[in-house]
N, C-alpha and C positions, 0 to 999 in steps of 0.2 A: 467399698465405701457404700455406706446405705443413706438414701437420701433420694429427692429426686430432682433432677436435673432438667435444664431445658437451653435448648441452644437462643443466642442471642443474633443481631443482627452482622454475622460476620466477624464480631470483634473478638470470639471467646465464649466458652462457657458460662452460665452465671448460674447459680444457686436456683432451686426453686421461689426463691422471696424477692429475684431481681437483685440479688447483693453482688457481692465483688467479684470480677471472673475468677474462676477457678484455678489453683496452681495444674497447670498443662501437661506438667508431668504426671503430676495425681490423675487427669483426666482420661490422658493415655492412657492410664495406668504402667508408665513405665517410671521407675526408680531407677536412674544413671550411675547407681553405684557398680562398680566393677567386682567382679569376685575376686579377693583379694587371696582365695586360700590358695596358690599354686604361685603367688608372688613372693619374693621373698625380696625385705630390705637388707643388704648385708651392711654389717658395721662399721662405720664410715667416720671417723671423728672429723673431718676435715668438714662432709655436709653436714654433719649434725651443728658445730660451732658456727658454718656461714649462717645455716637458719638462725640458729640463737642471738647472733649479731644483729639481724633484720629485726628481727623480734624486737630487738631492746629496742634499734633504730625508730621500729613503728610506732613503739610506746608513747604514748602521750596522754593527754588530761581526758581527751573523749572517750565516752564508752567505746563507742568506732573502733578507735586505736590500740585498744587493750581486747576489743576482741581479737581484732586481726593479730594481734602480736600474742595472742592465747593460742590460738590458731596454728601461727606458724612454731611454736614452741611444739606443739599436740606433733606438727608434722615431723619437726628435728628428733622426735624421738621415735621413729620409724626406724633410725640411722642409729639407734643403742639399743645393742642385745639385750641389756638388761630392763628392757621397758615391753611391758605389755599391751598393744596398742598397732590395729589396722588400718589401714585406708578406709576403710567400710564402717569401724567404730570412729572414725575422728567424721567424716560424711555424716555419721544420721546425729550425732554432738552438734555438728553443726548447724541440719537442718531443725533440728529440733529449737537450739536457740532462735534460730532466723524465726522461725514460726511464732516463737513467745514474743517476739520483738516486733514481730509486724502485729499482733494484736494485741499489743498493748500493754503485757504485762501476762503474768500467771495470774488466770484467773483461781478463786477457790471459792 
């Protein structure tokens, strides 16, 4: 990450301009995703259906609720061979929304 940084009073990183602390994992430099290439989900219709159920269950009118129910959909299909799709691609899918959504919108 290029930029400069400066430590605050014990609470956090904060940007060179005094703006928001900084995501602490970014800071770390560590990324919590797991390496997903030596896992394997085996086909499971029994999880794949309970997720999809929650799914539906979480659905509702708020963004919120259709993320998270997008979410655990992305997860049920870990559990169908016929789906291409890791723990590690449905992770940075997610952090990438969370990112556009804590600032506000895509910018362009």
């Amino acid at each position: 990450m290029s930029g400069e940084r400066s430590e605050s009073d014990g609470d956090g990183e904060r940007d060179a301009t005094g703006g928001d602390p900084a995501d602490p994992l970014d800071a770390a430099g560590v990324d919590p995703v797991v390496d997903a290439a030596d896992e394997a989900f085996p086909d499971d219709d029994e999880v794949r259906a309970f997720l999809r159920e929650v799914a539906a269950d979480v659905r509702g009118d708020s963004s919120e609720s259709k993320q998270l129910s997008a979410i655990l959909y992305r997860v049920s299909d870990l559990y169908d061979s016929e789906e291409q799709t890791s723990p590690e691609e449905i992770y940075l899918n997610v952090r990438h929304i969370m990112r556009i959504k804590e600032q506000g919108g895509i910018e362009r």
